[in-house]
C-alpha positions in Angstrom: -49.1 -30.2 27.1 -50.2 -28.0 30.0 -49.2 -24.6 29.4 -48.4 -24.0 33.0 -46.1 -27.0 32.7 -43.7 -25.5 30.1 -39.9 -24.8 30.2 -39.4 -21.1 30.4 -36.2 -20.0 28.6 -34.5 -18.8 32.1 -35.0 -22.9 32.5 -34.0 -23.1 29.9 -30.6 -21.9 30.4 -29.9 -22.9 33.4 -30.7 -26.8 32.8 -28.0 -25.8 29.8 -25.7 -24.4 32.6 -25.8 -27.2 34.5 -23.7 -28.9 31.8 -20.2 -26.7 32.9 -20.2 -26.7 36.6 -17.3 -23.8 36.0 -19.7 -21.5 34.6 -20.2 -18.2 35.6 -23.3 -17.4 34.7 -22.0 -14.5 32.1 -23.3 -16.6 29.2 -26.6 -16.6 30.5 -27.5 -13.6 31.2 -26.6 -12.5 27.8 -29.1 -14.5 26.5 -31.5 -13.2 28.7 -30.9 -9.7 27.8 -31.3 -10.4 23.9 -34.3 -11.8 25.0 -35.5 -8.5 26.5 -34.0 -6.6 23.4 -36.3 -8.9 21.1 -39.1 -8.1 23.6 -38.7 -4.6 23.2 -38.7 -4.7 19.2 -41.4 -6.7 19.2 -43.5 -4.6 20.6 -42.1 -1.8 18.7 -43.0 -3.8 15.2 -46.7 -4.2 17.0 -47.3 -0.9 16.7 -46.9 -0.6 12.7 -47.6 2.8 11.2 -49.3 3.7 14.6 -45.6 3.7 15.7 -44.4 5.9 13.4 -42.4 3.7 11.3 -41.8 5.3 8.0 -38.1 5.5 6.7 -35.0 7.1 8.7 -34.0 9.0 6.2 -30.2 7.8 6.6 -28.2 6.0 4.9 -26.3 2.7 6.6 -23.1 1.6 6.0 -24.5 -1.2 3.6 -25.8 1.8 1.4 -29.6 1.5 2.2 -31.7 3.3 3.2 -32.4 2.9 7.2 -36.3 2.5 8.0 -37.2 4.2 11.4 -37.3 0.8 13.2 -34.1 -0.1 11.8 -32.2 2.8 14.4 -34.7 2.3 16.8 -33.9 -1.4 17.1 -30.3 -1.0 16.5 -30.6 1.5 19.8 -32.9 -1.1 21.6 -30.0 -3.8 21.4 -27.2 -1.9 22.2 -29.1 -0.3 25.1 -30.0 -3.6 26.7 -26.8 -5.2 26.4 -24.0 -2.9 26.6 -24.5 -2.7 31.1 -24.6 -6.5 31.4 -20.8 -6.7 31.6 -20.6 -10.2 30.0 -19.3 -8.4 26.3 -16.5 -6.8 25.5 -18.1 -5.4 22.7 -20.8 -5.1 19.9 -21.0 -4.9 16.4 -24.3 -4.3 14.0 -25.2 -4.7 10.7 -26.3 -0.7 11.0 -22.8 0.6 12.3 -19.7 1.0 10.7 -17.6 0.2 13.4 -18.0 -1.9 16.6 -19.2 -0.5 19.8 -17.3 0.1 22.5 -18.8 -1.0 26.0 -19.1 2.3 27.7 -16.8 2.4 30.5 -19.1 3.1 33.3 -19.8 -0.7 33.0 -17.5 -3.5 33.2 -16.7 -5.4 30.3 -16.9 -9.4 29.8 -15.5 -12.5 27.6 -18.5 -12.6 24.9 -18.8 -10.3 21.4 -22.2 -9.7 20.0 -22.9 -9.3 16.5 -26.3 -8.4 15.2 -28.7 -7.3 12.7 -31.6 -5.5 14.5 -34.6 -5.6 12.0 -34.0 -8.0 9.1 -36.9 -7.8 6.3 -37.3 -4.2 7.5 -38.7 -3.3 4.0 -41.7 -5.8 4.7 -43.0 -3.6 7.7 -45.4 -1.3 5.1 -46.8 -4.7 4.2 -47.1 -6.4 7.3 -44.8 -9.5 6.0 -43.1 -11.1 9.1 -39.3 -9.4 9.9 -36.9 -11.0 12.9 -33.4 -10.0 14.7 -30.8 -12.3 14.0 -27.9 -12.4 16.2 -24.7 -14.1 17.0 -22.4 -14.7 20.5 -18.3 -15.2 20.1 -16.0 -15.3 22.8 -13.8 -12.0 22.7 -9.9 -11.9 22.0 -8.2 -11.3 26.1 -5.9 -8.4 26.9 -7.5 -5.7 24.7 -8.7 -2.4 26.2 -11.0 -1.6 23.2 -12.1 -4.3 20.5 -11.5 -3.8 16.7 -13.0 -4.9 13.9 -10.4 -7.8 13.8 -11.6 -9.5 16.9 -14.8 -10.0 15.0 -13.3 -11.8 11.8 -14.2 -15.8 13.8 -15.3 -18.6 11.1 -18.8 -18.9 11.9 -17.9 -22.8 13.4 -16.6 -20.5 16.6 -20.0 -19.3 17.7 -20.8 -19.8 21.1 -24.5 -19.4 20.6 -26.8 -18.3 17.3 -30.6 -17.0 17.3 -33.4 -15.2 15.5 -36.4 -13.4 16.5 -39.3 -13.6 14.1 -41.8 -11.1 14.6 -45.1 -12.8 13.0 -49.0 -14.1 14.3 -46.5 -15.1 17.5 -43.3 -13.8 18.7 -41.1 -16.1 18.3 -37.0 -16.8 19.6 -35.5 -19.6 17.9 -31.6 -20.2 19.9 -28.7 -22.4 19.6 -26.5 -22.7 22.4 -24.9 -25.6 20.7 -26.9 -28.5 21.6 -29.4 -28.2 19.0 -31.7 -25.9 18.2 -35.4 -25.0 20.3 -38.2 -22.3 20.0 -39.5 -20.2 22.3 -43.0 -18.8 21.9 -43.2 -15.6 23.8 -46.7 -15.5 26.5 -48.1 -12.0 26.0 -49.9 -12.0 29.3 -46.6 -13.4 31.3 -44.3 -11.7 29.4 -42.0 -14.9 29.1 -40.6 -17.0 26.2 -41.7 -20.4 26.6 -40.7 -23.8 24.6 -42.9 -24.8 22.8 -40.4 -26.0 19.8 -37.6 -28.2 21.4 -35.2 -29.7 19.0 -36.5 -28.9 15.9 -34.7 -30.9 12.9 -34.3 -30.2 9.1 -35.6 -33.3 7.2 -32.6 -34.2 4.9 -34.6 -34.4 2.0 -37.3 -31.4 0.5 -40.0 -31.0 -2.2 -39.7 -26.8 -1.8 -36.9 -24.4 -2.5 -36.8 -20.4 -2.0 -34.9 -18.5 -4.5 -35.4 -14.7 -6.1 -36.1 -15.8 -9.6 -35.7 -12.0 -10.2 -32.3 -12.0 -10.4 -32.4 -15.6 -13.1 -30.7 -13.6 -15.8 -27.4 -13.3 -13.5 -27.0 -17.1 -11.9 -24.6 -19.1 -12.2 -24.9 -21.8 -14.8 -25.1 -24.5 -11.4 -28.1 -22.3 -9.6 -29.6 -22.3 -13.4 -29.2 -26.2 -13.5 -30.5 -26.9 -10.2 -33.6 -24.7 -10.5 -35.2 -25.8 -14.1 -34.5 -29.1 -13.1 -36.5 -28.1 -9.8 -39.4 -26.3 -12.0 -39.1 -29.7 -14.3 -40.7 -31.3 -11.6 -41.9 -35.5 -11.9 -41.5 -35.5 -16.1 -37.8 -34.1 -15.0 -34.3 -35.9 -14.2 -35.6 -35.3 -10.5 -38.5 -37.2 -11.0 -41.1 -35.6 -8.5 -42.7 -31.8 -8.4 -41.3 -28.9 -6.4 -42.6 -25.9 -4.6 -40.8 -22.3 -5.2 -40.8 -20.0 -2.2 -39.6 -16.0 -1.2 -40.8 -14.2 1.2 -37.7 -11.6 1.0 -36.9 -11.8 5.2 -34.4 -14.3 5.7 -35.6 -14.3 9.3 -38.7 -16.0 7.5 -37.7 -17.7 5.2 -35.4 -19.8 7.6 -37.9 -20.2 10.0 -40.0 -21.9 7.5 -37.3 -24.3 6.6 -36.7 -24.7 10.5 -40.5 -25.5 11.3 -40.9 -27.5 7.9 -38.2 -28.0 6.1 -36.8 -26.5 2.1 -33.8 -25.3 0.7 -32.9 -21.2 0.2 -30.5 -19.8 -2.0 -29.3 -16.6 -2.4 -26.7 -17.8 -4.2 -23.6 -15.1 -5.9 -24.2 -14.0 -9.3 -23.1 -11.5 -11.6 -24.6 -8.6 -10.9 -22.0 -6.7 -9.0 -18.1 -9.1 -9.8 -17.0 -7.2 -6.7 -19.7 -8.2 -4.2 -19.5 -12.4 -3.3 -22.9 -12.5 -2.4 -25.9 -10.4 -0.9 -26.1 -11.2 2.3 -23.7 -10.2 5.5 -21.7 -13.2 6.4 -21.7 -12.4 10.1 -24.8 -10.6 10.8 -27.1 -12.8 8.6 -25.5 -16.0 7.0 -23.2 -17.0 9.8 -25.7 -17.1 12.9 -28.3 -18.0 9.9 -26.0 -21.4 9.2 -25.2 -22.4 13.0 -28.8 -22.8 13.3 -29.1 -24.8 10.4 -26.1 -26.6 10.8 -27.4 -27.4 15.0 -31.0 -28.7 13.2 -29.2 -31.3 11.0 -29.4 -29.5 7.5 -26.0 -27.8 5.4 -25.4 -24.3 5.4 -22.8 -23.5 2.2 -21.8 -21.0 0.0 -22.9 -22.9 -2.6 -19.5 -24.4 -3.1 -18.3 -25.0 0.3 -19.3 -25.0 3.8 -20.0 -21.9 5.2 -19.2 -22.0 8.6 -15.2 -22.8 7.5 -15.6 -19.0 5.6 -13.2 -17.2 7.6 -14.0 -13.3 7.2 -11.9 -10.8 5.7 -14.5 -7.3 6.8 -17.0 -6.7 9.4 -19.3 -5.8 6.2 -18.3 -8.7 4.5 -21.0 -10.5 1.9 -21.3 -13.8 0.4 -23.6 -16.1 -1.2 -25.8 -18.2 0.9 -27.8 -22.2 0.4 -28.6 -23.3 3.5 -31.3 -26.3 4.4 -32.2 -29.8 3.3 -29.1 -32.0 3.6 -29.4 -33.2 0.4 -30.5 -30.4 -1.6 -26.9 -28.3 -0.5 -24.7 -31.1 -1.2 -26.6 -31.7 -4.5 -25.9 -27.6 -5.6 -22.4 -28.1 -4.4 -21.7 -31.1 -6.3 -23.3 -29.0 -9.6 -20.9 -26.2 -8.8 -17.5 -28.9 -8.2 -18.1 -31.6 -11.4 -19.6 -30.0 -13.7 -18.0 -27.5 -16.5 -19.6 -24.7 -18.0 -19.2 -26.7 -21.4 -21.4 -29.3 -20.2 -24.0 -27.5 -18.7 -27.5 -27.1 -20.6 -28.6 -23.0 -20.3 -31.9 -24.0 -19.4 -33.6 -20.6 -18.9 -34.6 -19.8 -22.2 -34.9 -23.3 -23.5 -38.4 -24.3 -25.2 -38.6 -25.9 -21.5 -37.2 -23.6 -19.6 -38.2 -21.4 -16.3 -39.0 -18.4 -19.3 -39.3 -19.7 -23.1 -37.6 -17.3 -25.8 -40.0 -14.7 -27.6 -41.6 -16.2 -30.2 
């Protein structure tokens, strides 16, 4: 395809307008200024160690350690959007409590939610990190938002996207009419698509899981992975691939471009904590985008976009990807009991044999 002949993503959006006569064109400039926020951070995560990048120091409210580009791209996004008057308000993986629009601008109908640098602890390594974010429509009538207004089942996204800061700078957006890719042109300074509606093939030879964390799964996630590891001489009958790349910016861009299965599924590390990762900074706008590409995004036992939250902070356990691969880890979670289940890990055959 000629490159001069490509859809930029202002096009984009305004071939997407053309769908609601009615709309105001609120919606789309949004998206235009997360753009310019991902611009920005990209060019920030460009720089590396030139840039100054070591840790913050602080401590965020998810008790970890903030890396400089973490507050600098936390800033970056609330800079860029909070003028715009199209939100009523903000809220970030790196603040305890939503922003309030400032009120020398006007305020709009739309919420943003997210997480400015996820991966951040691959920077010293040069392993690609993204921004993941998500658009709601905003509760009428209030003067301020609260945390509250933010509690929506992920199914009520208006729109869902990552930036993945690799080789290419990459935005990857749902609007909800499937799911395209926008590779952004140095020299123009504009995302153009290059991916349009990418799909998740329903069925996978590769999965991504932390096999760090074996000794606390679930006897399902157990199951499911040495059956995976079995490979053709197993009940599966054919060999797998095992993935992690520890940026879930990465790792569901892989499954976007070429399809797999990820879980980061609960466990029993922490019996307080469902899960690792944030269900509305990460998983939620994570699973719309799966969900948009024709794969399943669950919590390993039902659909995660029906999950409605309790905390802005919330956490919860995450599969998201092949069709089949989700529904298969569900189904071990819903029909099987404990009782029944082999404990495959240390078994003669298992992911890792018993000392000898």
């Amino acid at each position: 395809m000629n490159p001069s002949c490509r859809t930029t993503l202002t096009q984009f959006l305004i071939e997407e307008r053309r769908r609601f006569p009615h709309a105001s064109g609120d919606f789309n400039s949004l998206v235009l200024n997360v753009a310019l926020a991902c611009k920005s951070i990209a060019r920030q995560v460009a720089l590396g160690a030139l840039g100054g990048g070591a840790d913050g120091g602080a401590v965020n409210v998810q008790g970890e350690t903030q890396h400089g580009l973490d507050v600098a791209g936390n800033r970056t996004f609330l800079e860029f959007n909070e003028w715009g008057g199209n939100l009523a308000g903000m809220a970030s993986e790196e603040m305890a409590e939503p922003y309030q629009i400032p009120p020398c601008y006007p305020k709009g109908n739309y919420l943003l939610l997210f997480d400015p640098l996820d991966g951040s602890s691959n920077i010293d390594v040069n392993v690609a990190v993204g921004s993941i974010f998500s658009v709601l429509r905003a509760p009428g009538g209030a003067a301020a938002v609260a945390a509250a207004d933010f509690l929506q089942a992920g199914a009520t996204q208006v729109a869902a996207g990552y930036a993945i800061y690799g080789p290419a700078t990459m935005l990857v957006l749902s609007v909800g009419n499937g799911v395209h890719g926008f590779t952004l042109d140095q020299a123009l300074g504009e995302f153009m698509l290059t991916h349009p509606a990418l799909a998740i093939p329903a069925a996978t030879r590769e999965f991504a899981i932390n096999a760090s964390n074996s000794r606390f799964w679930e006897t399902p996630v157990k199951r499911y992975v040495d059956e995976c590891l079995a490979g053709r001489s197993g009940v599966r009958g054919k060999d797998f691939n095992m993935r992690w790349i520890a940026s879930l910016v990465a790792e569901a861009h892989r499954i976007l471009m070429r399809g797999g299965v990820f879980l980061y599924p609960c466990d029993s590390r922490n019996p307080d904590v469902q899960g690792r990762l944030r269900l509305l900074y990460e998983a939620n706008p994570v699973g719309f985008l799966v969900e948009q590409a024709g794969g399943r995004a669950s919590t390993g036992r039902r659909p995660l976009l029906d999950v409605a939250p309790s905390a802005l902070h919330q956490r919860i356990g995450l599969v998201f990807g092949a069709r089949e691969e989700v529904d298969r880890i569900e189904r071990y979670h819903h029909d099987a009991h404990p009782a029944d289940l082999p404990s495959p890990l240390f078994h003669e055959h298992g992911l890792f044999r018993a000392p000898a």
